[in-house]
C-alpha positions as CSV (number, residue, x, y, z in Angstrom):
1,X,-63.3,-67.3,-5.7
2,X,-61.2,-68.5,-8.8
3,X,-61.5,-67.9,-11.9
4,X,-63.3,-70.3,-14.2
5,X,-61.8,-71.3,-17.5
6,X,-64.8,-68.6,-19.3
7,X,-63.6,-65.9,-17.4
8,X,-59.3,-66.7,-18.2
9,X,-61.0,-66.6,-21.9
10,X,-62.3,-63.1,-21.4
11,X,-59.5,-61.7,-19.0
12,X,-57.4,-62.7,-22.4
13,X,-59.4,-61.7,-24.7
14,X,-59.5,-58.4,-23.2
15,X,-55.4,-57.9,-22.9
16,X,-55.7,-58.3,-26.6
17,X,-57.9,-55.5,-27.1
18,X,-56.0,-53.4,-25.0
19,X,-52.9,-53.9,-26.6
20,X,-53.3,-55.8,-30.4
21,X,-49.3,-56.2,-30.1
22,X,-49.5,-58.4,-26.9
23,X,-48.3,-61.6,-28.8
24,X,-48.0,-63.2,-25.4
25,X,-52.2,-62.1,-25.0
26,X,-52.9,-63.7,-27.9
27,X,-50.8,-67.1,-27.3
28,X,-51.9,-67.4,-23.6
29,X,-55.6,-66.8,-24.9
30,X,-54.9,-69.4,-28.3
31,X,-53.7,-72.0,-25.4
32,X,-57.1,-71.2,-23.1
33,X,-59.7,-71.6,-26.0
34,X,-57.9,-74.9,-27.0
35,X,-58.9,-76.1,-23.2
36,X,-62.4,-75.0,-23.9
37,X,-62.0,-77.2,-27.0
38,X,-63.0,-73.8,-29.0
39,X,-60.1,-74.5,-31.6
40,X,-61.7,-72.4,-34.4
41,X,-61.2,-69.5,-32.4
42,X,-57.5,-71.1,-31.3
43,X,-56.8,-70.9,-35.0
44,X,-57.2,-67.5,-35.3
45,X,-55.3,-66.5,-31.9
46,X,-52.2,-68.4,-33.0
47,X,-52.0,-67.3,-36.0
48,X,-52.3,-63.6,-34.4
49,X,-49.5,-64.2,-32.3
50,X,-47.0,-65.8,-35.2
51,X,-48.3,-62.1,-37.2
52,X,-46.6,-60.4,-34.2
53,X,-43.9,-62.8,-33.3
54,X,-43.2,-65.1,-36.4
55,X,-40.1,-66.7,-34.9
56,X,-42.6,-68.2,-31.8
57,X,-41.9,-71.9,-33.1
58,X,-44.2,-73.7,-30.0
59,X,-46.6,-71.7,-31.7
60,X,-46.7,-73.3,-34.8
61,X,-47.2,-77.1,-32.8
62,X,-50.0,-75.9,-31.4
63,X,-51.5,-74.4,-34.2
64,X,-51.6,-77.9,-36.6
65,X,-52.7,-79.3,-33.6
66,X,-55.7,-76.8,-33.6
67,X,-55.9,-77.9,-37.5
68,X,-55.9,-81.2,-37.1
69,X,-58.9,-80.9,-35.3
70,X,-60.5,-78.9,-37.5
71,X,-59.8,-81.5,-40.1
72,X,-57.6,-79.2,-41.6
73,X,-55.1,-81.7,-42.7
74,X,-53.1,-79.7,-45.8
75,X,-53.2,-76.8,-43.8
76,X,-51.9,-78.3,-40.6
77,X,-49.3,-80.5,-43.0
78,X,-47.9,-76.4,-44.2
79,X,-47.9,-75.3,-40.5
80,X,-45.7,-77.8,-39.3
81,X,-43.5,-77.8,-42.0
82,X,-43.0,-74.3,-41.6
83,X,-43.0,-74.5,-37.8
84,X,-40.1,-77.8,-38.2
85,X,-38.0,-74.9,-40.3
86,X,-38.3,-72.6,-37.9
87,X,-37.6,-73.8,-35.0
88,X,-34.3,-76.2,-36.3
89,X,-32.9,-72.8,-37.5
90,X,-33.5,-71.8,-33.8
91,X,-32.6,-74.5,-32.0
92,X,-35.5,-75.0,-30.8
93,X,-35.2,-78.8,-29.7
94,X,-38.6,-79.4,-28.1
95,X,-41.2,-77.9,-30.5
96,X,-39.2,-79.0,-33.4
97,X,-38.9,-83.0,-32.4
98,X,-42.5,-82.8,-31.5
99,X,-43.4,-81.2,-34.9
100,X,-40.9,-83.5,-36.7
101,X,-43.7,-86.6,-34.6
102,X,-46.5,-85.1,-36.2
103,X,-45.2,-85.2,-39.5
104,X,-44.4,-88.7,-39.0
105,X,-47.6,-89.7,-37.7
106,X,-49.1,-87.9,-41.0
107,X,-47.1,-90.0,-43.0
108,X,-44.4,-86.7,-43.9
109,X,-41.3,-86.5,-44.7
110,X,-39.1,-84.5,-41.8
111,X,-37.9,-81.6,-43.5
112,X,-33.7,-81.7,-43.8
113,X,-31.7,-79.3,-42.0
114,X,-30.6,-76.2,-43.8
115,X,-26.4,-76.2,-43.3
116,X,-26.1,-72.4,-43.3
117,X,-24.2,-70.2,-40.7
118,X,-26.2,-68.5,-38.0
119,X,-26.4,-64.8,-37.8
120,X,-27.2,-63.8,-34.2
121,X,-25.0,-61.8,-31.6
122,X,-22.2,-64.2,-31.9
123,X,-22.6,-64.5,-28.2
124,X,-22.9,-68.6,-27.9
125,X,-25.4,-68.7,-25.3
126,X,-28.2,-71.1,-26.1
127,X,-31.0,-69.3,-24.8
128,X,-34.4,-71.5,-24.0
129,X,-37.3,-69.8,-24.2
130,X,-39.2,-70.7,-27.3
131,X,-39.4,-66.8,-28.5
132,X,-36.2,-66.0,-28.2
133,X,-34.9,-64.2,-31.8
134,X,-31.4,-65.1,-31.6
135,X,-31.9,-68.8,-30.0
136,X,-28.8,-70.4,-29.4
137,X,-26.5,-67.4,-30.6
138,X,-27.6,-65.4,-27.8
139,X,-25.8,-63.6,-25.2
140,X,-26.0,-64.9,-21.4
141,X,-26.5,-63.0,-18.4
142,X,-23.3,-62.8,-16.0
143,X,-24.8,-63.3,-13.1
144,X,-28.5,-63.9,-11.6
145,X,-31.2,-61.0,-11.5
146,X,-33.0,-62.5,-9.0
147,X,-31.9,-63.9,-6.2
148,X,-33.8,-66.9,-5.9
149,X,-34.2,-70.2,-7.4
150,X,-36.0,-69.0,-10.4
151,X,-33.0,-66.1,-10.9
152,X,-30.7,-69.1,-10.8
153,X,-32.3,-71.0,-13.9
154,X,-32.9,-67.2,-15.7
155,X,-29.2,-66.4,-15.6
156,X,-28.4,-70.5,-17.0
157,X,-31.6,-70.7,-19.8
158,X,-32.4,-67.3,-20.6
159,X,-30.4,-64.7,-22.3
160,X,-29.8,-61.3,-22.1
161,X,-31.9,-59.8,-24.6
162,X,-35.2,-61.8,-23.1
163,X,-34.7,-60.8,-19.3
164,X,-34.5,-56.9,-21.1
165,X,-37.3,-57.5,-22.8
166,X,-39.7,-58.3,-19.5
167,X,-38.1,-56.1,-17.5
168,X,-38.3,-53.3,-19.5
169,X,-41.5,-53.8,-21.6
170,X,-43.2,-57.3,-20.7
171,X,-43.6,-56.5,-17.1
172,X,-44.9,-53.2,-17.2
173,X,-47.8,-54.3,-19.7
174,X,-48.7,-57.0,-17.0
175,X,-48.9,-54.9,-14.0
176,X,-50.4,-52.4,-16.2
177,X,-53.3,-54.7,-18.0
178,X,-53.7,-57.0,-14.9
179,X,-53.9,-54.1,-12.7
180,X,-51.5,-55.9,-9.9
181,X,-50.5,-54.6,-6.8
182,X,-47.2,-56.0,-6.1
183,X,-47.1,-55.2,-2.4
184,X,-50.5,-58.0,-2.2
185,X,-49.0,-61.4,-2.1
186,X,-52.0,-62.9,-4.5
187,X,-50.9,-60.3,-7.1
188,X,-47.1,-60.7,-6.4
189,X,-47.7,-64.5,-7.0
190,X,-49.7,-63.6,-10.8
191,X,-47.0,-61.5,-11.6
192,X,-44.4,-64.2,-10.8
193,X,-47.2,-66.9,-13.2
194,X,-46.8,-64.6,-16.1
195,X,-43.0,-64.2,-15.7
196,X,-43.1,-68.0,-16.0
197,X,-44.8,-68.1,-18.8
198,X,-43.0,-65.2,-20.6
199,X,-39.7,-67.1,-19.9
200,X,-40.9,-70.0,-21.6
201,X,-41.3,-72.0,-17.6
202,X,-43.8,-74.4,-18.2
203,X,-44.2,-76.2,-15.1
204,X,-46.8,-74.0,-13.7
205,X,-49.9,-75.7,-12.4
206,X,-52.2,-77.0,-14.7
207,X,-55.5,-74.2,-13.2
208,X,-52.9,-71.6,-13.7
């Protein structure tokens, strides 16, 4: 039977009590209560995740959106300012336009870009996923570790330091806290949902 959107919310809310530095518990549950149009609660799981990761700029869109229904429009206004500054200094192109739209819409003045010289791995790579610390100063991956589709787009959007991080920490904490079998096709094809969403591959389906 699948899961209804209640029991997402719990499953969630549960990989943050197991691990309080999960930032990518508290995001996926901040994004699940704003379904459930429970965007007090949202609030407070965004604003959990930018504690842990503060460079998360898609973070801070979804927060002032949270806000803004709230009728929290000064403290929306602060969020996306700081959200626009975080994620031009990143590169983040998606979260920042849609920020800078808000703003707009607010009648806000778009914050100017900063000209200041990056400090990241001096690698070049422009890495995609919206968590990513060193953005588009990253270092690429040579070739694919998968070898798939999906290994194809990792070794041309995501860098180096990102595919490290799930493989080496990220993946274990979802087979551990989702207690997936990986030899069981239904748990092979979760695993394969949260690598999406770690990686910052939104096109998942809309139940996931």
């Amino acid at each position: 039977m699948a899961m209804t959107l209640d029991d997402r919310i719990a499953q969630f809310r549960q990989m943050t009590i197991d691990d309080p530095e999960n930032e990518l518990a508290y995001f996926r549950l901040g994004q699940l209560l704003m379904e459930a149009d429970q965007h007090g609660e949202a609030i407070g799981a965004f604003r959990k995740t930018l504690m842990i990761a503060p460079q998360f700029s898609k973070v801070f869109q979804l927060l002032a959106e949270c806000e803004l229904k709230q009728d929290r429009r000064d403290d929306a206004v602060r969020t996306l300012l700081e959200g626009y500054r975080t994620a031009d200094a990143r590169g983040d192109r998606v979260p920042r336009d849609a920020m800078g739209e808000m703003l707009k819409s607010l009648g806000e003045a778009i914050p100017e870009s900063p000209k200041k010289e990056r400090k990241g791995t001096g690698g070049g790579f422009s890495c995609k996923r919206p968590m990513c610390y060193y953005g588009d100063d990253a270092v690429g991956l040579t070739t694919p570790p998968l070898p798939d589709e999906i290994g194809q787009r990792i070794v041309a959007e995501i860098c180096m330091d990102c595919w490290n991080e799930w493989l080496k920490d990220m993946s274990i904490k979802v087979i551990n806290e989702l207690r997936l079998d990986l030899s069981l096709e239904a748990h092979q094809q979760e695993y394969d949902k949260q690598l999406r969403r770690f990686l910052g591959f939104e096109e998942t389906p809309a139940g996931d």
